[in-house]
N, C-alpha and C positions, 0 to 999 in steps of 0.2 A: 082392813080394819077401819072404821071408821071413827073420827073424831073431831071434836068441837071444830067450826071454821076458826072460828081465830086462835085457836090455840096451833091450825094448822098454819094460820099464816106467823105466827110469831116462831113457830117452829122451822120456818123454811128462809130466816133472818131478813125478810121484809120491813120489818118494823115488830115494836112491844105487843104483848097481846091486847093494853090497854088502847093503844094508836088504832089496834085491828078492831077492836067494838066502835070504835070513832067511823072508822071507813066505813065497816058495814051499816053503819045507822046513816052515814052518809049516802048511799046508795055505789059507791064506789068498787066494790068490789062483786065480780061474776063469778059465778058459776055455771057453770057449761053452757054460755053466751046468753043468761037468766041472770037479775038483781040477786045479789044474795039478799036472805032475812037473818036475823039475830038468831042466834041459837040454832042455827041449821047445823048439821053434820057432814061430813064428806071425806073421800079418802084418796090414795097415791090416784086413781086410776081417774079422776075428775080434774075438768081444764079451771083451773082457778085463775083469774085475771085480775090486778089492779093496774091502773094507767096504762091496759094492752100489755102489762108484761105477764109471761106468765111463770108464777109459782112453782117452785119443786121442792121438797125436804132434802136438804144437804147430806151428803155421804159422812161428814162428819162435821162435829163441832171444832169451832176454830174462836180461840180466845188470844188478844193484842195485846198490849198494852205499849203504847206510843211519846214520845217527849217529843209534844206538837212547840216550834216554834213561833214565835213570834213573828205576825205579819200572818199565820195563815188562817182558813175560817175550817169551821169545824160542821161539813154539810155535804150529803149524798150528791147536791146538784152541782154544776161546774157553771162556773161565771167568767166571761170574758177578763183577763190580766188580774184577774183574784186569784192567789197565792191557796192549793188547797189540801188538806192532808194527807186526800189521797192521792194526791201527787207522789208521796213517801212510801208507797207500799207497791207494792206489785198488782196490776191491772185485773188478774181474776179476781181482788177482794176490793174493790170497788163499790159491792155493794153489802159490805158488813155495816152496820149497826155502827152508833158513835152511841157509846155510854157515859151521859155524864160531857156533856159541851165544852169548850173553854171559849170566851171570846178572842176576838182578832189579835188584840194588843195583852193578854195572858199567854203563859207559855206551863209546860209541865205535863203531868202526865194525862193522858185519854186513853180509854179500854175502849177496842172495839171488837164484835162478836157478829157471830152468827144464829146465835142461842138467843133468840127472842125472849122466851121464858126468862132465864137468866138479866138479861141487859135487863127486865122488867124488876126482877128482885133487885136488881142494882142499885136501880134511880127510886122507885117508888118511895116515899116519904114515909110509911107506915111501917118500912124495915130500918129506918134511920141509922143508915151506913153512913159514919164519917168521913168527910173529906177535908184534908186538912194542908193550909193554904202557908205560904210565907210571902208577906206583903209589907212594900217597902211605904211607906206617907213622904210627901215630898216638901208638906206647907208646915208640918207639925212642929217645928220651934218656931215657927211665925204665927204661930197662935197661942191664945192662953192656957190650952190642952194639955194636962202632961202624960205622961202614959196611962198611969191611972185611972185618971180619966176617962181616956178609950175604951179601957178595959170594962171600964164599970157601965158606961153605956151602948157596946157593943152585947154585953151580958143581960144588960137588960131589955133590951130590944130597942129598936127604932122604927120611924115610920118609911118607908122606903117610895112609899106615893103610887099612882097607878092601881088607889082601888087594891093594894096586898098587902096594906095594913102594917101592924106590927112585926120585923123579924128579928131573931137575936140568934148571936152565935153560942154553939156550944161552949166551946173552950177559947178563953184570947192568951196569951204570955205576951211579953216585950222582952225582942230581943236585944234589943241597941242598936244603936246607929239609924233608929226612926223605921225600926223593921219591927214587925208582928206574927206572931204564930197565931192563926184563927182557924176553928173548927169548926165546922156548918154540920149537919143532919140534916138539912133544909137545898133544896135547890131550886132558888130562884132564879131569875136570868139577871145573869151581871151581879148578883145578891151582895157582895165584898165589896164592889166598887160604890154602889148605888147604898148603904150603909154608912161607907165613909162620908161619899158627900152630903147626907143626911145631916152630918155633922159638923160639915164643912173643912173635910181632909181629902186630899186628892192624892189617888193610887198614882204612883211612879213605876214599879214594879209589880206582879200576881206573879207567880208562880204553884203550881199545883204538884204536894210531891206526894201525897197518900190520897187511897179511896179504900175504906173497910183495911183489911188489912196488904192489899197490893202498894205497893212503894215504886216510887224514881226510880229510889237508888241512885249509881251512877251512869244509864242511860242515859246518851250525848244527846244533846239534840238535835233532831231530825231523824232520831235511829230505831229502832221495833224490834220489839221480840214475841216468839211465843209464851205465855204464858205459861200453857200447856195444849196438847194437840188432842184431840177428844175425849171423853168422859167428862168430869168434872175439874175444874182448877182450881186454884188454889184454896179458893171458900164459895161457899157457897151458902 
């Protein structure tokens, strides 16, 4: 049966299907040792290559969800004495999908898959799935800020710099003790931190404990679970 390339590569958890229209226009990606083109077709029985590796559709779908410590980075490639998530998982899933990043110095939950489609409905901004943060401020009674405050200009958005304009959070609460409940629909890189110091408040703590409706919970950190093991999980 044949079907879309990138739908083939997003299907065989290489990466999103949006990543795979990126390679393909890249010239990155082969077909039976030939450049693929946009909108070509192809099926089990074709050698599909990016970076020499080569592609297969998975016998089944495999869905994560991880409490990445702090200290580690959240990325397929391994780096001399960098600390790395899949360090925490077992070697055959090495090359699942990271849904949804956390930085080095963030900790909390990360879903990883092999469901390209999916991991695509995941992150895409145009499905704006919550992710919801608990983040401690470390300067915030040393400034004239009061929660309020925060609140009111995290809601309304701020400028985050790098040419990405205005961003704002969904939902902010204050919890006490110089800690914040903040909701994004948005996923920029660093988007929380780079917000606060917009403002001139600096993260002490991020932790991630919701996306859409998968939760922490009380997963330890450093520890994984399945989700669920083929067909669909939990939402979709």
């Amino acid at each position: 049966m044949n079907i879309i390339l990138q739908k083939f590569i997003a299907s065989s958890g290489f990466c999103s299907r949006r990543k795979a229209e990126e390679l393909i226009k890249e010239g990155k990606v082969i077909v039976n040792k030939l450049i693929a083109e946009p909108g070509q077709t192809v099926n089990e029985d074709d050698v599909i290559k990016i970076n020499g590796k080569n592609l297969k559709l998975p016998k089944e779908k495999i869905y994560i969800k991880l409490n990445k410590p702090v200290g580690y980075v959240c990325t397929n490639r391994m780096f001399f004495r960098e600390k790395n998530v899949f360090e925490l998982l077992p070697k055959e899933m090495n090359n699942l999908i990271i849904t949804g990043r956390l930085d080095k110095n963030s900790h909390g939950l990360i879903i990883l898959t092999n469901d390209g489609d999916w991991a695509e409905h995941l992150t895409h901004p145009r499905y704006e799935h919550e992710k919801e943060y608990c983040v401690k401020i470390y300067n915030l009674q040393f400034t004239s800020l009061k929660p309020e405050d925060v609140i009111k200009k995290l809601l309304k958005g701020v400028d985050i710099g790098e040419d990405e304009g205005i961003v704002k959070a969904k939902a902010v609460e204050y919890l006490g003790d110089n800690k914040f409940k903040i909701i994004l629909t948005q996923g920029k890189k660093r988007q929380i931190r780079r917000m606060l110091k917009a403002i001139d408040l600096e993260v002490v703590d991020l932790i991630r404990v919701r996306v859409g409706d998968i939760k922490l919970d009380n997963l330890e950190s450093g520890k994984w679970e399945f989700l669920k093991i083929g067909g669909v999980p939990k939402w979709s």
